[in-house]
N, C-alpha and C positions, 0 to 999 in steps of 0.2 A: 504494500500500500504506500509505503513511503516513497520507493524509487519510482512509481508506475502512476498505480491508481491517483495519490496525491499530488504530483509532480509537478502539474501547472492552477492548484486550486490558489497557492497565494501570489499576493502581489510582493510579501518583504520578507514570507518565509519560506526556506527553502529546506522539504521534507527529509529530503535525504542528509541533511544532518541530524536527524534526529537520535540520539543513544538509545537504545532498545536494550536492559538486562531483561533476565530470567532468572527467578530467585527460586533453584530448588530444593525443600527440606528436607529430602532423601541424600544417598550419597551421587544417584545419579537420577538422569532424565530417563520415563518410560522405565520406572523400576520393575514394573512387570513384565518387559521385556528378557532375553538375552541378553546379558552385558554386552557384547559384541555389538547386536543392533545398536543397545544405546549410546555407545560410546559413536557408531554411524551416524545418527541424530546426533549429538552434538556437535560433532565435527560440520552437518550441512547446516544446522543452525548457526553457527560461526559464522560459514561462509553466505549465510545473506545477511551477515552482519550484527547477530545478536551475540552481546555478552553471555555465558551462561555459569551459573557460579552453583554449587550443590552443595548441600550440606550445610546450610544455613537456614535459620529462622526469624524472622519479620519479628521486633519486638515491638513497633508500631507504625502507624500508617494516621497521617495529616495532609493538612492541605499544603502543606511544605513539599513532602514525599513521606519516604519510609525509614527507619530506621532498623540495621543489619548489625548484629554483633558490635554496636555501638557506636556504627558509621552510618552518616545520614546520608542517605542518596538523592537528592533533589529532583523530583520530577512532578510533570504539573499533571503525568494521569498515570492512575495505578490499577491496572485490573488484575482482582483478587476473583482466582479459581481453588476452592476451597471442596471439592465434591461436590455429591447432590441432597435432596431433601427430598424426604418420600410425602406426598401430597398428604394435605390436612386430613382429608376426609376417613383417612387411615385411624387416625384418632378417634373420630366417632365410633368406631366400630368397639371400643370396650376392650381389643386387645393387645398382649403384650408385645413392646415392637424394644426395637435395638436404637443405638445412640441416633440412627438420620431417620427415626421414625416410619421404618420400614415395620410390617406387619410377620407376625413367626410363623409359618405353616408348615402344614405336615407331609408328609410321602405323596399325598395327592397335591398338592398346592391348596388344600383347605382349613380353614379355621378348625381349633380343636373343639371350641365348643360350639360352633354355628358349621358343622362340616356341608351343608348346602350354601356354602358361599365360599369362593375358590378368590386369592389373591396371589396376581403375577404382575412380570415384570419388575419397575423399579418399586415399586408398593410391596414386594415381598422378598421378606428374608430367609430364604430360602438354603439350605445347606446342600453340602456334598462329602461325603467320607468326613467329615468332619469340619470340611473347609466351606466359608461362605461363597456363592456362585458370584460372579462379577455381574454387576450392573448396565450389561451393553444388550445391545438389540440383539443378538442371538441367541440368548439366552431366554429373551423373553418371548421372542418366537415358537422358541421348541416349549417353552413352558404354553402359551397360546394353546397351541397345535394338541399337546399334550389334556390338558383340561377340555378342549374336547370331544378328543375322544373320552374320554372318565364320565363327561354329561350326556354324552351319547349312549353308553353304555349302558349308563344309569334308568333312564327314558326306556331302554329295548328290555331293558331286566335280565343284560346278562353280566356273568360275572366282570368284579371290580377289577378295574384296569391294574395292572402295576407300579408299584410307586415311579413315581419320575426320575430320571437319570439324564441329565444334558452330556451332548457330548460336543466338546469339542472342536469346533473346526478350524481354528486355527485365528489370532486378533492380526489385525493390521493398523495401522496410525498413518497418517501424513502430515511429510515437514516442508510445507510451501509446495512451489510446481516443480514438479517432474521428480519430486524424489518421496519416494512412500517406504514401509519396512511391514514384513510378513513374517510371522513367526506361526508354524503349524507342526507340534511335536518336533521333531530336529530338523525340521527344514526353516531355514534361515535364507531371506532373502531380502534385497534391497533396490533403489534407484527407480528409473526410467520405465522400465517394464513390468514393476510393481507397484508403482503406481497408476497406468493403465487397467492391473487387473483391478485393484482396488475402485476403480471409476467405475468401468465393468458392473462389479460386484454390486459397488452401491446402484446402480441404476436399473438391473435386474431384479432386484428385490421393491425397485416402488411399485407402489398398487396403481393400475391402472394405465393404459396405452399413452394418454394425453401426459401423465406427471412427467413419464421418461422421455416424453418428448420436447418438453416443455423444461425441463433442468438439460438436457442433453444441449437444447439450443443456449441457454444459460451460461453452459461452460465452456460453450464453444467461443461463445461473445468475451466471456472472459478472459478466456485465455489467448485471444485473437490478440484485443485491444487493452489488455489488462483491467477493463473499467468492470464496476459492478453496476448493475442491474440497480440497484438504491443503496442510496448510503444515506438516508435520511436516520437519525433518532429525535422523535417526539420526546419530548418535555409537557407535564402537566403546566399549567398555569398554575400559577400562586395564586391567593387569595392573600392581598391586599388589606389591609381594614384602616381605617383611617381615625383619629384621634385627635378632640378637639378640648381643650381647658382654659383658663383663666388662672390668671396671675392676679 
């Protein structure tokens, strides 16, 4: 966005100065990666020009910048990626959830005390041999896929499905254009042609004729001319109130 999409928006500043860190508080980027991929990613993050420093923790954030191990970094915008938040409505439901407000379910994907009500996706905390499942869209497909056939089953009166088991197919991430990273049991992959499948990938899974046509044209424009499609963000109005006394 700096060198490209921002390039000629000002008249007295010029984007590509801009300093870009990455403050990561693991020891590296994509810790659930391969260390090999991540150490990939940082090396292409470098080269479009991002700081990336690891192992560090935010001890605050102002309208100044932030503060790092007791060095203040000046910068006038800070966006803070801190995970996700499993939607409110989780709450209503009366039961036990984990620290992002994820709901706990069982072998079926259902409540233990309300088992006619099944929670997936990021709404469910869902396990595996012991280990919690990751929060990304495949997961919550196969869980999808999985709850209906259990509803179906349920509906025909035959016997109960099997408890659920996600497998696997391997995560991917991308770092800017033309370089992606694929990790699928030991196969380790990077660059130019994996980020194609990754585009691929994502644009096979959206529902319906018209969306893959309609982002396919999207990225083509983007990636042509660098420009996005909008870059608009809305701002509420403030509410004003005005204030009148004597002296």
């Amino acid at each position: 966005m700096a060198r490209i999409t921002l390039r000629c928006n000002f008249r007295r500043i010029n984007p590509c100065e801009s300093r870009i860190l990455l403050l990561e508080g693991s020891k590296r980027v994509l810790a659930s990666f391969d260390e090999s991929l991540s150490d990939k990613v940082k090396r292409q993050l470098q080269k479009l020009g991002v700081e990336v420093r690891t192992g560090v923790m935010v001890e605050k954030v102002d309208e100044h910048g932030v503060m790092v191990g007791g060095e203040r970094i000046a910068s006038g915008t800070v966006l803070w990626t801190a995970g996700i938040q499993a939607s409110t409505i989780v709450k209503q439901l009366g039961v036990t959830t984990d620290r992002v407000g994820r709901a706990g379910v069982g072998p079926l994907l259902n409540l233990e005390n309300h088992p006619e009500v099944f929670v997936i996706g990021d709404a469910a905390a869902a396990t595996q041999d012991g280990h919690p499942l990751p929060g990304v869209a495949q997961v919550a497909i196969q869980e999808g896929r999985f709850v209906g056939r259990v509803i179906d089953a349920q509906i025909g009166g035959r016997p109960p499905v099997k408890s659920f088991r996600y497998h696997d197919r391997g995560n991917m991430a991308v770092v800017g254009k033309n370089f992606a990273v694929l990790q699928r049991g030991r196969v380790r992959l990077s660059g130019i042609l994996t980020w194609l499948v990754w585009a691929l990938i994502h644009v096979m899974f959206l529902p319906q004729v018209q969306n893959r046509l309609r982002v396919q044209t999207q990225w083509l424009w983007s990636y042509v001319t660098g420009q996005r499609s909008s870059r608009l963000i809305p701002e509420p109005k403030l509410e004003q109130g005005l204030a009148s006394g004597r002296g």
